[in-house]
N, C-alpha and C positions, 0 to 999 in steps of 0.2 A: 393503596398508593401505587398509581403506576408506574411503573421502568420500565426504561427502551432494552433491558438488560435480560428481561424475563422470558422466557419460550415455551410455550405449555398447551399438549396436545390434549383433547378430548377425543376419546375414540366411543363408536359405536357400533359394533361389530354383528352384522346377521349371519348367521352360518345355514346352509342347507347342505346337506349331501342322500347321494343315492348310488348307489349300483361302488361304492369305491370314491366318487370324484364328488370334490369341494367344491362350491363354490358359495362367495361370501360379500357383506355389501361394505364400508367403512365410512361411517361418520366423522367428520375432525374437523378442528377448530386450530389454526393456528393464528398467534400474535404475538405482541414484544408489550403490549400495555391492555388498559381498558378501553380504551377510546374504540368506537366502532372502527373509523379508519384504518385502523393498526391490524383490523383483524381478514382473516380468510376464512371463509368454510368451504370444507372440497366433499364428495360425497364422489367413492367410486366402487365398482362392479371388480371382483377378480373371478376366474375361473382357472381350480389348479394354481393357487399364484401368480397370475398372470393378470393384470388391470386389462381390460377391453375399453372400458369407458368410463368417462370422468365428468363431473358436474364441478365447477370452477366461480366463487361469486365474481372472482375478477376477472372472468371471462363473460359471466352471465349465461352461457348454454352448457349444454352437451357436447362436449367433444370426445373421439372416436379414438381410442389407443390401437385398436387392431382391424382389421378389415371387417370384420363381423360389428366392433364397434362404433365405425364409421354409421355401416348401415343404420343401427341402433339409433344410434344418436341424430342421424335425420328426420327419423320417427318421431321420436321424443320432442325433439327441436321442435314439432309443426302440432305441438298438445300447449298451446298456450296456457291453458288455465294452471296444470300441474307445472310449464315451467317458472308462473311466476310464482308459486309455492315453494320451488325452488332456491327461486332469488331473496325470496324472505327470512331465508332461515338462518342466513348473517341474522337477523339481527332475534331471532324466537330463540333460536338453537344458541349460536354464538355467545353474543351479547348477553342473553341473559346468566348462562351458561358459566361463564366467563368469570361476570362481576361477582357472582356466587361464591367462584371458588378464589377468587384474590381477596373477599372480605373472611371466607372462611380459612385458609391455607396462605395464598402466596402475600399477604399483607403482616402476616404474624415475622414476627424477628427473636431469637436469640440472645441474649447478651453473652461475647465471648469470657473465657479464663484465660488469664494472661500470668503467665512463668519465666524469669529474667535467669536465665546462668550460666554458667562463663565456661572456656574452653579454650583450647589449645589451638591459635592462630594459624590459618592454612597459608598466607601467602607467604608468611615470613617477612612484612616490612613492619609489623609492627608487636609487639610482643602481648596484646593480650587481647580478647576477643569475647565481646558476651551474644549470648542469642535469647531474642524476644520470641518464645512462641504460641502462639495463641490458638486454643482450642474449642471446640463445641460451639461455632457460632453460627445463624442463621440470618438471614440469606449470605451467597457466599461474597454480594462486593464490600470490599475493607482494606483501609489505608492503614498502615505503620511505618512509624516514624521513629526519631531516637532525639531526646533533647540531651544537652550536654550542657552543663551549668544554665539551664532554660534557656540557652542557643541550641534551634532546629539545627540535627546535622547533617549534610548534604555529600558528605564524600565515605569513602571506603565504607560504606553501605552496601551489605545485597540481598536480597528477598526472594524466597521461594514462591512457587505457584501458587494458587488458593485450592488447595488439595480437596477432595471429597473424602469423608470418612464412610461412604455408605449406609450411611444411618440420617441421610440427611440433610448432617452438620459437616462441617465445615474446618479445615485447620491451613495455619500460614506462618512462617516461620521466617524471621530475619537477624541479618546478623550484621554486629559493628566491631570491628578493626579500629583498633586504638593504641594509645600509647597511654600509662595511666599518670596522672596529676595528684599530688597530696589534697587532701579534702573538697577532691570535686564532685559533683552530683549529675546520675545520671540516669535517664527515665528512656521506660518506651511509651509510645503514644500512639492506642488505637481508635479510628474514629469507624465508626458502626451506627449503620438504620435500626440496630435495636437500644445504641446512647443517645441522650439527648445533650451530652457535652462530652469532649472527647476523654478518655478513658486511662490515667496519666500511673504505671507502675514506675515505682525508681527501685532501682536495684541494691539492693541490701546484703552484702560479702556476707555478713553474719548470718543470714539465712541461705546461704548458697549451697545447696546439699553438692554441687561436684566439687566444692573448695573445703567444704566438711568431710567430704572421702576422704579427698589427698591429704588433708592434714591426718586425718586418722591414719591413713597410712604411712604415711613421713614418721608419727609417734611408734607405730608400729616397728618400723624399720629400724629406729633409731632405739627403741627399749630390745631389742634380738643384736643388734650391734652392741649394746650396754652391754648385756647380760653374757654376750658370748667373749667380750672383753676381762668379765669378771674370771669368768672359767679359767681361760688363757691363763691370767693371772697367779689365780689359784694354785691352776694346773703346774707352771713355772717355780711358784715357792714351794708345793710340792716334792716337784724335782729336787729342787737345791737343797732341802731339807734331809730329802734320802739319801742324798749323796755323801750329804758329809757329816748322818750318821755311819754309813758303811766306812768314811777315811778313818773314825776315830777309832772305830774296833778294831781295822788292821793295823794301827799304831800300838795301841797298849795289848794287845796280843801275847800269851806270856813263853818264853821258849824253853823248851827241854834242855837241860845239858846233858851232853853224853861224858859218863865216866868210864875211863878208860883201865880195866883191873887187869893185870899181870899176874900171873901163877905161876912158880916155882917146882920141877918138879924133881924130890929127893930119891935118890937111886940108894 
């Protein structure tokens, strides 16, 4: 299936060197679809990195990048036979070239994984915030949307780039700013060249692993605030226990009398 969206080079690279110095020839194809039109083939000369001269089909000759390839390509230009060998290879090289690797490669698609969960609102006008993000999908053009009670929504919406993972595939990420309603319903909606209807997840609190953190740790917080409560407690009856064991024993405490004896002494 062609797209105006596609860009895919075909190289074909000669190398020679001798004495230290490169020099090398490059074959390529570029287009945006299948169609011959869409397409270019360039075929050029470098020495050292350096292009001297280029063969162009939307030109149809030889043209000269450097002084030396000037010359070259007047040569070239006046060999009729090899230049219309040249001009053929749009469609030997290219075209065939081409439709090969969009039936074998650029025609195959992905179908994305799509994961809905919620977060802490950045702008601050509204208090809750979910994000749609969708992973591993091929090729990378893909629309997301948000319905809200199966009304498309069109405002406090915003969407990331269509990221490359390097492997490939593909990821994009969007996020809705909302204010939440008792028993509303609310979905993200991807449409993708590897769905053949569009791709509808609605978000489910109950499986929302960052709203399953936070509660775990709200329980968390709240059974260490229990439990440190009990201590206190404890700690406090403790107290007031030992205390007023120590009052009753210096109460009934029992006291010496001192006897006072006089002695008589007989002369």
């Amino acid at each position: 299936m062609a797209s105006s969206f596609l860009y895919f080079t075909l190289l074909f690279i000669s190398i020679h060197t001798a004495d230290g110095f490169l020099e090398y020839m490059v074959d390529r194809c570029e287009f945006n679809s299948t169609e011959l039109q869409d397409m270019e083939y360039i075929y050029s000369h470098y020495y050292n990195k350096i292009e001297y001269i280029r063969f162009s089909s939307s030109v149809g000759e030889y043209v000269g990048v450097t002084e030396f390839g000037v010359n070259l390509a007047e040569i070239w230009n006046n060999d009729t036979k090899a230049l219309n060998l040249m001009r053929l290879k749009i469609a030997t090289y290219c075209y065939h070239n081409v439709d090969i690797h969009d039936r074998a490669i650029l025609a195959k698609s992905v179908q994305p994984s799509v994961r809905i969960k919620s977060k802490t609102s950045l702008s601050g006008q509204h208090p809750a915030m979910l994000v749609c993000s969708v992973y591993d999908f091929f090729p990378s053009e893909i629309k997301v949307s948000w319905l809200r009670d199966g009304q498309e929504v069109s405002s406090d919406v915003t969407s990331t780039e269509v990221m490359p993972n390097g492997d490939w595939y593909y990821q994009a990420h969007s996020y809705l700013e909302y204010t939440p309603r008792s028993g509303e319903k609310i979905s993200c909606v991807v449409e993708h060249a590897s769905l053949k209807e569009p791709l509808i997840t609605d978000w489910d609190p109950s499986t929302d692993q960052s709203i399953s953190e936070s509660a775990t740790l709200t329980a968390i917080g709240a059974s260490i605030l229990t439990l440190g409560l009990i201590l206190l407690l404890a700690g406090l009856i403790f107290y007031r226990w030992k205390a007023q064991g120590q009052t009753r024993t210096h109460t009934h405490r029992p006291v010496k009398s001192t006897l006072n004896r006089s002695y008589s002494v007989v002369q």
